[in-house]
Steps between C-alpha positions, in 0.01 A plus 500: 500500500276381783728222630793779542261720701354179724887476588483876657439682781162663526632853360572302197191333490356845485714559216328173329177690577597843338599306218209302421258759592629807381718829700188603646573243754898639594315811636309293754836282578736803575212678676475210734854563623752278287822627637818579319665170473178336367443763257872416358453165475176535290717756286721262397227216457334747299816547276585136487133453327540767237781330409413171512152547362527830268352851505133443620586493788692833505270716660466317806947532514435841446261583787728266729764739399310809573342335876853380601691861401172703708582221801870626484424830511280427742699349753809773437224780556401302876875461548590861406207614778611316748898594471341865509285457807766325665802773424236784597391321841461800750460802206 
């Protein structure tokens, strides 16, 4: 598993990290500002081991899942505030 992470940028090497040490560590990553895209592609790392290396490592897929949907919502919240604040300009 290490030689596919060496390969990867450094969100995925922080993937590697959560990994080996645990989801205590994913908290740290996303609250150091991984953005949307990088959060994805550690998703879909995340499901590619699970698959490739069996259910042990399910709870780390899971919390991806759960940190990439809160990004989305996120992001469509910001968007959402800034169409409003824009369409009330002058109110």
């Amino acid at each position: 598993m290490c030689g596919f992470f060496q390969s990867q940028s450094k969100t995925c090497y922080a993937l590697s990290l959560i990994f080996l040490t645990g989801v205590s560590v994913l908290k740290q990553a996303t609250k150091k500002g991984l953005t949307l895209e990088e959060l994805e592609r550690c998703y879909i790392i995340a499901a590619r081991i699970v698959a490739d290396y069996g259910d042990a490592y399910l709870p780390v897929f899971e919390r991806m899942k759960y940190e990439l949907e809160k990004a989305k919502k996120t992001e469509g919240l910001k968007a959402l505030a800034i169409a409003v604040t824009k369409e009330n300009r002058g109110h």
